[in-house]
BATOR-572581 format. One record per residue (C-alpha): residue in three letters; x, y, z; residue number from 0. Coordinates in steps of 0.05 Angstrom, whole numbers, plus 5000, padded with zeros to 4 digits. Example, Ala and Ser with C-alpha at 12.3 -4.5 7.8 and 13.67 -1.06 7.14 Angstrom:
BEGIN
("Ala"; (5246; 4910; 5156); 0);
("Ser"; (5273; 4979; 5143); 1);
// end
This chain:
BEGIN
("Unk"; (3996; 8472; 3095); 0);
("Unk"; (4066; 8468; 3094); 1);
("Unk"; (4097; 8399; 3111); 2);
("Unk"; (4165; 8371; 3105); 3);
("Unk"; (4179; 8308; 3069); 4);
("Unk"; (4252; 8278; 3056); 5);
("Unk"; (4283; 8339; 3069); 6);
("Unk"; (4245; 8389; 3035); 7);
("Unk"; (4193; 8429; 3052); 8);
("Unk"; (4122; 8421; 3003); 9);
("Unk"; (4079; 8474; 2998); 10);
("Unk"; (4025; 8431; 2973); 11);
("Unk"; (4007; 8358; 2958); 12);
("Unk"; (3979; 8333; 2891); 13);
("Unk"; (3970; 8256; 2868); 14);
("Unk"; (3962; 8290; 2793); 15);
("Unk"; (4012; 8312; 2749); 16);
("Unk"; (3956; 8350; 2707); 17);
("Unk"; (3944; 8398; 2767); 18);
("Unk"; (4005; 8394; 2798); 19);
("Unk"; (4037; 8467; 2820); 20);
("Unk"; (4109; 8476; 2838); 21);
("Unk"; (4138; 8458; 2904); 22);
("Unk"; (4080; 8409; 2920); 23);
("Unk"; (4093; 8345; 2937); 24);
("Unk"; (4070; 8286; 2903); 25);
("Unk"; (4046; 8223; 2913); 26);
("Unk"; (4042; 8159; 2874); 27);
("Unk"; (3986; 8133; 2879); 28);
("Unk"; (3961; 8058; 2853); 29);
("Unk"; (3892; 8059; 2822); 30);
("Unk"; (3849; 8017; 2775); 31);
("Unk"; (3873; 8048; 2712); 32);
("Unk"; (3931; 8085; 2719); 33);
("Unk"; (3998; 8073; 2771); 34);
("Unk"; (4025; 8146; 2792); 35);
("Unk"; (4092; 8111; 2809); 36);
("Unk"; (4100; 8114; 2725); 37);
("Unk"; (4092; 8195; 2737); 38);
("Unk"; (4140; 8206; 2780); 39);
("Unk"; (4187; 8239; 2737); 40);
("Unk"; (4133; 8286; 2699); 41);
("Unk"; (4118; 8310; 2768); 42);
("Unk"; (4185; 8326; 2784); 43);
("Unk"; (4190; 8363; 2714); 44);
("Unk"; (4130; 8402; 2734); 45);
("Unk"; (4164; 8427; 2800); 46);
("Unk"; (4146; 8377; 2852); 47);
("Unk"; (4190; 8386; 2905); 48);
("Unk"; (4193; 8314; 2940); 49);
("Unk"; (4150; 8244; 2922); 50);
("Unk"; (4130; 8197; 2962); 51);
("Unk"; (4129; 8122; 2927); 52);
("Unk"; (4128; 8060; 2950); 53);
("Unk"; (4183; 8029; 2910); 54);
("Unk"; (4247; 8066; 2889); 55);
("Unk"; (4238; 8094; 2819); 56);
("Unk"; (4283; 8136; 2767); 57);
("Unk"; (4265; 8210; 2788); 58);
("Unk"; (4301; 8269; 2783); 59);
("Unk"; (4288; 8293; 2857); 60);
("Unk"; (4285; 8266; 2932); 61);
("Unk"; (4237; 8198; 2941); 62);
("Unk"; (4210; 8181; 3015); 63);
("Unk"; (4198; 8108; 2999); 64);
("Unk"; (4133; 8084; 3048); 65);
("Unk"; (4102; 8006; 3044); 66);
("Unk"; (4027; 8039; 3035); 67);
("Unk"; (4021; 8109; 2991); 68);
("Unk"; (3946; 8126; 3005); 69);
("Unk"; (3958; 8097; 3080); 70);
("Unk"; (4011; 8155; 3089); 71);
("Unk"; (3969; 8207; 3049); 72);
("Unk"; (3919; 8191; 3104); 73);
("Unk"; (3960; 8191; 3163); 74);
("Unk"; (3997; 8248; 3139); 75);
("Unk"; (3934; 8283; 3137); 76);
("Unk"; (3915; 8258; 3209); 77);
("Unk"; (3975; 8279; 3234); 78);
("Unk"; (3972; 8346; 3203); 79);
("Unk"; (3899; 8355; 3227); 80);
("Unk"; (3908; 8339; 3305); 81);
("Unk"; (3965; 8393; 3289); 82);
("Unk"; (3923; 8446; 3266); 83);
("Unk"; (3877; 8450; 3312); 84);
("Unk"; (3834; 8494; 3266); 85);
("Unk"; (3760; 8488; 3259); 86);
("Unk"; (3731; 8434; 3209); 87);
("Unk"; (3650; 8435; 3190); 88);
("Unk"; (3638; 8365; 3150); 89);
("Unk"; (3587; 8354; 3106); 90);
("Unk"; (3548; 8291; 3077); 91);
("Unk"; (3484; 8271; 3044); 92);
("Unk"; (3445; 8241; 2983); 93);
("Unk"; (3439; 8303; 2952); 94);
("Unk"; (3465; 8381; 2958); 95);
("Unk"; (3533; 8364; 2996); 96);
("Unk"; (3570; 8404; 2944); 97);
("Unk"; (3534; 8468; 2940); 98);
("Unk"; (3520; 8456; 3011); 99);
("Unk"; (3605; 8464; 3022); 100);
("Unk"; (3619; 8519; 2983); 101);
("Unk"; (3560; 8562; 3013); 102);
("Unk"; (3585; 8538; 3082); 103);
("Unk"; (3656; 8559; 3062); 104);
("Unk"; (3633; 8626; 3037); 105);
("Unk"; (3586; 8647; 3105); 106);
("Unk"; (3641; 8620; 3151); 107);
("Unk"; (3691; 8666; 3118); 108);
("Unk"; (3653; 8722; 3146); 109);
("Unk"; (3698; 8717; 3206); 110);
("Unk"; (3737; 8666; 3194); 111);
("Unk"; (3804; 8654; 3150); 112);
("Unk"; (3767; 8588; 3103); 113);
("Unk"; (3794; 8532; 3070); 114);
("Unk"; (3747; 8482; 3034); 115);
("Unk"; (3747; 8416; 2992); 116);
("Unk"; (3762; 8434; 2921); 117);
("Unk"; (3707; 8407; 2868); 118);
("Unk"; (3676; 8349; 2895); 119);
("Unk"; (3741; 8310; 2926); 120);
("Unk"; (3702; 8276; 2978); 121);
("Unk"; (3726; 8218; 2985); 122);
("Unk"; (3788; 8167; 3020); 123);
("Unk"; (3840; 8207; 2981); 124);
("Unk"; (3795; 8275; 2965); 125);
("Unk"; (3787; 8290; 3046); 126);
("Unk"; (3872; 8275; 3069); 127);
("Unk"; (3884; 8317; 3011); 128);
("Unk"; (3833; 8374; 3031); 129);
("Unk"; (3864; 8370; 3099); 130);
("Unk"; (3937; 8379; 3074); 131);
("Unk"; (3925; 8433; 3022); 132);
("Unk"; (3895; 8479; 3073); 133);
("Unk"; (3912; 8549; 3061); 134);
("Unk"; (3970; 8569; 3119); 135);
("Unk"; (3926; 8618; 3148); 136);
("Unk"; (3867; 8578; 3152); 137);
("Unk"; (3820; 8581; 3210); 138);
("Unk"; (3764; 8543; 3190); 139);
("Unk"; (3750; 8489; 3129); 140);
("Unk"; (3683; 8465; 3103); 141);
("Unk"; (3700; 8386; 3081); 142);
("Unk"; (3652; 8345; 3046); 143);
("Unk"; (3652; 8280; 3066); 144);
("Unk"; (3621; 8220; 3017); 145);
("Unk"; (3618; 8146; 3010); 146);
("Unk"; (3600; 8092; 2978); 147);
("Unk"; (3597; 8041; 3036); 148);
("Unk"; (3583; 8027; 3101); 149);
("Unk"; (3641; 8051; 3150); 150);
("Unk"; (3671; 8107; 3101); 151);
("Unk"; (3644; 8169; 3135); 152);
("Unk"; (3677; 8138; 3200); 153);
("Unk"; (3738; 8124; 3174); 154);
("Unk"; (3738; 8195; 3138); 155);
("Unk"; (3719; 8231; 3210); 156);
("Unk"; (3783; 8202; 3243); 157);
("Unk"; (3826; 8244; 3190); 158);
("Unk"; (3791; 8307; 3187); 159);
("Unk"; (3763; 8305; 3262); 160);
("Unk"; (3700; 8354; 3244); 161);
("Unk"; (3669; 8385; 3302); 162);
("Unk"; (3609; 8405; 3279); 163);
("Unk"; (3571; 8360; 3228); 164);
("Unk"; (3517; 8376; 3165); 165);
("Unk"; (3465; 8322; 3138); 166);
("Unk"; (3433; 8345; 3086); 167);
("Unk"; (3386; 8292; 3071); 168);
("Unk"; (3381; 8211; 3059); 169);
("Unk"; (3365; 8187; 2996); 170);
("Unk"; (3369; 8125; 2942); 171);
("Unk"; (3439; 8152; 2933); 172);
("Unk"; (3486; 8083; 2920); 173);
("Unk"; (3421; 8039; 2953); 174);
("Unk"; (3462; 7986; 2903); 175);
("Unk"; (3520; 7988; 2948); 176);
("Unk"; (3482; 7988; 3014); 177);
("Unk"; (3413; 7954; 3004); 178);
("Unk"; (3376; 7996; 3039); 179);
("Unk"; (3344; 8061; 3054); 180);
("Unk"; (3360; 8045; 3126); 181);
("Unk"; (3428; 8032; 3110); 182);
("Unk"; (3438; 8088; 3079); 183);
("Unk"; (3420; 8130; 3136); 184);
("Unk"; (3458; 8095; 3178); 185);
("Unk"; (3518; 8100; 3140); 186);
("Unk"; (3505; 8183; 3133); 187);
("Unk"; (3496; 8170; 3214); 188);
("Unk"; (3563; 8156; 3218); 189);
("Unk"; (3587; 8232; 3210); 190);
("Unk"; (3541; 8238; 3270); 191);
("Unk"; (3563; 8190; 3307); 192);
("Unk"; (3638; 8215; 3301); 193);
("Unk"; (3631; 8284; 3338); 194);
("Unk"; (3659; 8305; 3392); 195);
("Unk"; (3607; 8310; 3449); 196);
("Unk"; (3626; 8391; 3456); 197);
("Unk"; (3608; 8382; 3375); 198);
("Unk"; (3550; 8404; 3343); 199);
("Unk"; (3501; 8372; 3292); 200);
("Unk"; (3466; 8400; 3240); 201);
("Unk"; (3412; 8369; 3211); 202);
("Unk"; (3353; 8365; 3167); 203);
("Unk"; (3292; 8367; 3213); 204);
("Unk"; (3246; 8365; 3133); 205);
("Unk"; (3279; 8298; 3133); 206);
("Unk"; (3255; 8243; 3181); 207);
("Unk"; (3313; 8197; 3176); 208);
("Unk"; (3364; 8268; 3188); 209);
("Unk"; (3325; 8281; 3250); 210);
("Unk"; (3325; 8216; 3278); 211);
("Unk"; (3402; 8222; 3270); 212);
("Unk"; (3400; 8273; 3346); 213);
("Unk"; (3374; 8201; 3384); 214);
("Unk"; (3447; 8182; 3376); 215);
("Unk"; (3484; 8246; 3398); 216);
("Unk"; (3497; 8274; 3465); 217);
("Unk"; (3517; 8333; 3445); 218);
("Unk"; (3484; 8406; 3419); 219);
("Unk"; (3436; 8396; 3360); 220);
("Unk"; (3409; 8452; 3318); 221);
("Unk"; (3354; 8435; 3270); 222);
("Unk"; (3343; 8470; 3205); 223);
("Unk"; (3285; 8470; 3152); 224);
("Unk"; (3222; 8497; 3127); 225);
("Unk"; (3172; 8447; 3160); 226);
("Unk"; (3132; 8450; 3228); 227);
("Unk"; (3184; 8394; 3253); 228);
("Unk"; (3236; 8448; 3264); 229);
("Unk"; (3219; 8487; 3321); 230);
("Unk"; (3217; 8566; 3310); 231);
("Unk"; (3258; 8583; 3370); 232);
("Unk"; (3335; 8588; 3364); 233);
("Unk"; (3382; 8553; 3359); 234);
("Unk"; (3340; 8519; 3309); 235);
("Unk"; (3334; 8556; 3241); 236);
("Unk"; (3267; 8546; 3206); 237);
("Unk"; (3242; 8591; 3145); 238);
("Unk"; (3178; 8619; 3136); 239);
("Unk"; (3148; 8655; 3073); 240);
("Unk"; (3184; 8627; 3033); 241);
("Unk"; (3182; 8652; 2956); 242);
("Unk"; (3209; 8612; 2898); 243);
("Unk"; (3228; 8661; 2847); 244);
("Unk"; (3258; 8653; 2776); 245);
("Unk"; (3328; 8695; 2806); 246);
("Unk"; (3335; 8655; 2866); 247);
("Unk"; (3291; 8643; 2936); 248);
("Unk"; (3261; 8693; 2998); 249);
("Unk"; (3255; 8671; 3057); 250);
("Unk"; (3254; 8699; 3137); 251);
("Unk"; (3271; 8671; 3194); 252);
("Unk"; (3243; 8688; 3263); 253);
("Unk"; (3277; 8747; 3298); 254);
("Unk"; (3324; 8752; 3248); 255);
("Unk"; (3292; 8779; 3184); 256);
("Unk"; (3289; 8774; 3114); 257);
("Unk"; (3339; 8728; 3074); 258);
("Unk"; (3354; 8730; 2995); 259);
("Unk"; (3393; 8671; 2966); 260);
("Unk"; (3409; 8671; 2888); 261);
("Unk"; (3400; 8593; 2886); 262);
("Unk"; (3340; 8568; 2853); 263);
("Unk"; (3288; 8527; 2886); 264);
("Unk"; (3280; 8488; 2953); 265);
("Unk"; (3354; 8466; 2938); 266);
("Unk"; (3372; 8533; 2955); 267);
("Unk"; (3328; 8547; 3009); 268);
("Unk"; (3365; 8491; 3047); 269);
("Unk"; (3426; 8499; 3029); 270);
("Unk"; (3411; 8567; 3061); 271);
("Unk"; (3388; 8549; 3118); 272);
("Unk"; (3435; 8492; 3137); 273);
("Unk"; (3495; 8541; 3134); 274);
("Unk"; (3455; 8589; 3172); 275);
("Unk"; (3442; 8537; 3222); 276);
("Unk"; (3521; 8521; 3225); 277);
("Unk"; (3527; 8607; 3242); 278);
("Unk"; (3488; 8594; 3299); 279);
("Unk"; (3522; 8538; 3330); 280);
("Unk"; (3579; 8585; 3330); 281);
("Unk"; (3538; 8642; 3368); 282);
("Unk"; (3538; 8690; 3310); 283);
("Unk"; (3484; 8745; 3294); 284);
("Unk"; (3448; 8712; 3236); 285);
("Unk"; (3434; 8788; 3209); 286);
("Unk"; (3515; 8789; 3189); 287);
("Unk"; (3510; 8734; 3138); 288);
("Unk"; (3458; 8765; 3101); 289);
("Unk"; (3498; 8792; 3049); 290);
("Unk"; (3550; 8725; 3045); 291);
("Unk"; (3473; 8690; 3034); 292);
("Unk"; (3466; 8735; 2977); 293);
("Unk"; (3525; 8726; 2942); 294);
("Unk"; (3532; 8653; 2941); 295);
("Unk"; (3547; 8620; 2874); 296);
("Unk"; (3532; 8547; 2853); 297);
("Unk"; (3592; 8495; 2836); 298);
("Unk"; (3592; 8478; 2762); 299);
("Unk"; (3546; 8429; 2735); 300);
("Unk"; (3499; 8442; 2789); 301);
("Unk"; (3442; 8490; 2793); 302);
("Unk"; (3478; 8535; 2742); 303);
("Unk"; (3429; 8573; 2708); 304);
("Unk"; (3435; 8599; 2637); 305);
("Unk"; (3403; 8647; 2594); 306);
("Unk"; (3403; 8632; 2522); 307);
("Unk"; (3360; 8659; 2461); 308);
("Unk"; (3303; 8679; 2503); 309);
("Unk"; (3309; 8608; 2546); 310);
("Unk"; (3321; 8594; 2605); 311);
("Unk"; (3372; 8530; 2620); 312);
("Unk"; (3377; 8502; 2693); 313);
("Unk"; (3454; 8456; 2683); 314);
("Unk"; (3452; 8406; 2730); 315);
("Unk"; (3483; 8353; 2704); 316);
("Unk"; (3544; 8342; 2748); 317);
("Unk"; (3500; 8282; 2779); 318);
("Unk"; (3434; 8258; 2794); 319);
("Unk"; (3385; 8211; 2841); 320);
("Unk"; (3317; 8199; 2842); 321);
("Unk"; (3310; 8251; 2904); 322);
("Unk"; (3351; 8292; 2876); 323);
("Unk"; (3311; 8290; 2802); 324);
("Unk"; (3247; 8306; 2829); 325);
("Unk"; (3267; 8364; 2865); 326);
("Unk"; (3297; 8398; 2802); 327);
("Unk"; (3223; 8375; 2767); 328);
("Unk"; (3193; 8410; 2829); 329);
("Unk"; (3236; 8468; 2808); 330);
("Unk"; (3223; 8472; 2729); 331);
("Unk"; (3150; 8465; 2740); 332);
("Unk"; (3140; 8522; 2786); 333);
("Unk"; (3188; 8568; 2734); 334);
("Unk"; (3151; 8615; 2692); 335);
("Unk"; (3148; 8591; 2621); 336);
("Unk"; (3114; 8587; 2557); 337);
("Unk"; (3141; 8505; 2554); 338);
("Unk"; (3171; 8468; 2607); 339);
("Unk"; (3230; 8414; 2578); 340);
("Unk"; (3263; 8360; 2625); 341);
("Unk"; (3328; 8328; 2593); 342);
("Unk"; (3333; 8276; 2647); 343);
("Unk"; (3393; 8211; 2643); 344);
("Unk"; (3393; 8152; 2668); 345);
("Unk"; (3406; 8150; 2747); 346);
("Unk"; (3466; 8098; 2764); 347);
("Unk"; (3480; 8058; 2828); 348);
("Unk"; (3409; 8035; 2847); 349);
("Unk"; (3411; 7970; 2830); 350);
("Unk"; (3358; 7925; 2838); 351);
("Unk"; (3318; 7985; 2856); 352);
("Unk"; (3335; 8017; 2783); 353);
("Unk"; (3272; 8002; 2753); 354);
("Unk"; (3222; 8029; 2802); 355);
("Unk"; (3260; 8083; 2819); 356);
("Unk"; (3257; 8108; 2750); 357);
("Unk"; (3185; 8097; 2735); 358);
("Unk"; (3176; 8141; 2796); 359);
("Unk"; (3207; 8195; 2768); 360);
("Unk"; (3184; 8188; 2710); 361);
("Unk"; (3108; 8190; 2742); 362);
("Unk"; (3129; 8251; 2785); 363);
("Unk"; (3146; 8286; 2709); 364);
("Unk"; (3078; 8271; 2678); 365);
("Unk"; (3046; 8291; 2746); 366);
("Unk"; (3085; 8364; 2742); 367);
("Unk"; (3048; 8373; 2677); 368);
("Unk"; (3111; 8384; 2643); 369);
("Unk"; (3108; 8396; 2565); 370);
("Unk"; (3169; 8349; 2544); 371);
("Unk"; (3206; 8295; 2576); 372);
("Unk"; (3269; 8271; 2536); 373);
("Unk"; (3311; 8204; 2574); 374);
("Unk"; (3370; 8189; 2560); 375);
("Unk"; (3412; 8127; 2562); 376);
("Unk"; (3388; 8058; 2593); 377);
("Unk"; (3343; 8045; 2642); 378);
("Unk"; (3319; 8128; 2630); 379);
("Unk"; (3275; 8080; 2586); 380);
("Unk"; (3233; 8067; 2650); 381);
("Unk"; (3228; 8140; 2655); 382);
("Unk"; (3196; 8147; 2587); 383);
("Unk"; (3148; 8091; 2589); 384);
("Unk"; (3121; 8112; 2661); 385);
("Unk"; (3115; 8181; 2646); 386);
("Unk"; (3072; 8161; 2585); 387);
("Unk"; (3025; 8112; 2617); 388);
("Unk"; (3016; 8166; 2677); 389);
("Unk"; (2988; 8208; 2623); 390);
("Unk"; (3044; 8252; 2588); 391);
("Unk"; (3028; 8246; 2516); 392);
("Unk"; (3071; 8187; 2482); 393);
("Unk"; (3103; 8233; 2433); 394);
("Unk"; (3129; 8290; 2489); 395);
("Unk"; (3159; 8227; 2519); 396);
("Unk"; (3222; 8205; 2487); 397);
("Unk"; (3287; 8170; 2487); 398);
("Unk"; (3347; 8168; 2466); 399);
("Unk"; (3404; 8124; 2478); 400);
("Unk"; (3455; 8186; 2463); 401);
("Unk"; (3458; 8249; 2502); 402);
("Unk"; (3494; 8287; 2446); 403);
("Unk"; (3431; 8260; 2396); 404);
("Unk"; (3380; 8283; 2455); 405);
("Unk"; (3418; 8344; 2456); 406);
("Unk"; (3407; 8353; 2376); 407);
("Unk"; (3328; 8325; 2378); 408);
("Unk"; (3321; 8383; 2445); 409);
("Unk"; (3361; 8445; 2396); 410);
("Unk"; (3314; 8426; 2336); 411);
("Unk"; (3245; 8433; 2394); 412);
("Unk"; (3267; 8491; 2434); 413);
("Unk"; (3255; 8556; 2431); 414);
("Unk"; (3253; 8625; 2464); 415);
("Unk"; (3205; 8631; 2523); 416);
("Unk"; (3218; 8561; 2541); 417);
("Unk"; (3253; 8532; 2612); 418);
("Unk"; (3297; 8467; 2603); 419);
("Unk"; (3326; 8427; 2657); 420);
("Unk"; (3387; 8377; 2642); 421);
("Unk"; (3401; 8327; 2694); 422);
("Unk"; (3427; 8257; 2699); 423);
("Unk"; (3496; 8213; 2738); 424);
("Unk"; (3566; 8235; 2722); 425);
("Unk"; (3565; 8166; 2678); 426);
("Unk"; (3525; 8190; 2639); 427);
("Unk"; (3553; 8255; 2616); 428);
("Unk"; (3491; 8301; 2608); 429);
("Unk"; (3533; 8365; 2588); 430);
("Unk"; (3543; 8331; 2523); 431);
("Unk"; (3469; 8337; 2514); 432);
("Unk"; (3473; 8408; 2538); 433);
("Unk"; (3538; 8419; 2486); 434);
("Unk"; (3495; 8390; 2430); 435);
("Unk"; (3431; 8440; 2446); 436);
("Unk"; (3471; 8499; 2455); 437);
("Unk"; (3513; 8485; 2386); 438);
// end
């Protein structure tokens, strides 16, 4: 979007110089570590056409001096929103809100001109920003909406203003911050909650917690899954024969037909079928997203699967949760392999609940028969110990405080014919274990 700020005209809006493109506007934002009132002048040297700063600074370019920076980002964005009128699909969930926006983004531009959140910018600054970088032309935008507390999704709705809303599922997903299970939901709720009644919501009927979010909405719900809680009959979208392959998933769906999607596992499978589900809400023949279905493509770090010296090498390190984990062991124990090899780090933000959580996972490893478990980092430990005592041989199960020395210990073991998963939170930084194995 193009928006005009102390006289000039910004073609974008950035609150980093490192991505910064010419003619965008920045903003200086205060955070923990870094104050982007002290980059001011680098982004005018890059191009920016205008900043906005709270206190008057040295720059080489027009200031619009506000009392709050992130309160006018958001405003801004607001503003800019109500103006566009466009269509917004928002997304949220413990697990799979990523690949969940970028398929969405890909089957609504079938028909529809589609801007999206870029990486995983989900958040108080990540949504006003996805708002304002909208493409000109843009019809439609698929905007994932996170949080880390209670109240976040709501306060995120009033700037983007979705009108048709995704759960994917609930999960152990920052329990630390929230306490609960129930909390969690409720929080997730909150995207819910904020539709318009002439909205839509899309939700998880696999997930008892997602369903239970259509008690609170007046509006039109559409169910999706693979379970006999989704009803067959449209507008609900619920897969049958379903076939996990080592390329990617089959499915049908009821007076529709047959559906390929390139993503592994029962990750894919939903992410399918939620985007699917959002197709129908908008009245569209099903049949004409086959081939968007087909193409889609996951977001780095996350189901990204690599073939390398006769292995196979599911990447999903970008993050991780207990849900989350055992999915992806779900996923490398049904895949064809001479030896099965889970590279799994520690899991942050649970806190009290770290400890069971992890031995749970770790008993879900041992009970997948896997041939190696390697933990990294912390309380991974748990991981190790349970999966050992649930009957994985001690020596398969190991740790390592390093993920670039678990990386090493899994390049030495490996070998072709094999299937490895790597997995663990973005604290954690699992792709140095994957850098290590891959030399």
């Amino acid at each position: 979007m193009r928006i005009s700020v102390a006289g000039r005209w910004c073609t974008s809006v950035s609150v980093d110089t490192r991505t910064l493109q010419p003619g965008a506007l920045f903003v200086a934002l205060k955070g923990p570590n870094h104050d982007g009132h002290d980059f001011v002048a680098a982004a005018f040297e890059k191009g920016a056409a205008a900043a906005v700063v709270e206190r008057p600074v040295e720059a080489p370019g027009p200031l619009h001096v506000v009392p709050d920076a992130l309160a006018w980002l958001q405003q801004k964005a607001a503003e800019e929103r109500s103006r566009w009128g466009g269509l917004v699909a928002g997304i949220t969930g413990s697990a799979g809100k990523t690949t969940t926006k970028e398929a969405l983004a890909a089957v609504l531009s079938v028909r529809l001109r589609t801007g999206k959140t870029q990486g995983n910018f989900n958040n108080h600054i990540g949504v006003p920003l996805t708002i304002l970088n909208l493409p000109d032309d843009a019809e439609a935008a698929a905007v994932e909406i996170g949080m880390n507390h209670a109240g976040e999704i709501r306060h995120l709705c009033t700037i983007a203003r979705p009108q048709i809303g995704v759960v994917t599922n609930v999960g152990t997903a920052h329990i630390e911050n929230l306490g609960s299970i129930e909390a969690i939901a409720a929080a997730k709720r909150e995207l819910v909650e904020s539709l318009p009644p002439d909205g839509a919501a899309v939700l998880n009927g696999d997930d008892p917690r997602v369903r239970a979010m259509a008690e609170v909405f007046p509006g039109r719900k559409v169910f999706y899954g693979s379970s006999s809680l989704v009803p067959s009959e449209a507008p609900h979208v619920r897969a049958s024969n379903v076939a996990y392959l080592s390329e990617g998933v089959k499915f049908d769906v009821p007076d529709v037909g047959s559906f390929f999607c390139p993503l592994a596992g029962r990750a894919g499978l939903m992410c399918s079928l939620a985007v699917l589900a959002v197709a129908r809400c908008l009245g569209w023949d099903l049949g004409e997203c086959k081939e968007a279905v087909a193409r889609l493509q996951t977001a780095p770090m996350r189901l990204e699967r690599i073939e390398r010296n006769g292995m196979v090498i599911w990447n999903d390190c970008y993050n991780s949760n207990p849900e989350a984990a055992m999915m992806m062991l779900d996923l490398l124990a049904e895949s064809p392999a001479a030896r099965r090899i889970a590279v799994l780090g520690e899991m942050l933000e649970l806190g009290p609940w770290s400890e069971p959580l992890h031995r749970e996972v770790g008993r879900h490893a041992a009970a997948r028969g896997l041939d190696w478990l390697v933990c990294v980092r912390g309380a991974a430990r748990w991981m190790q110990e349970e999966a050992a005592a649930a009957g994985m041989p001690a020596e398969r199960a190991v740790f390592f405080d390093d993920p670039a020395e678990a990386g090493s210990f899994v390049r030495s073991l490996a070998r072709a014919g094999d299937v490895l998963l790597f997995k663990g939170s973005r604290g954690v930084r699992m792709e140095k274990a994957l850098e290590a194995m891959l030399g």
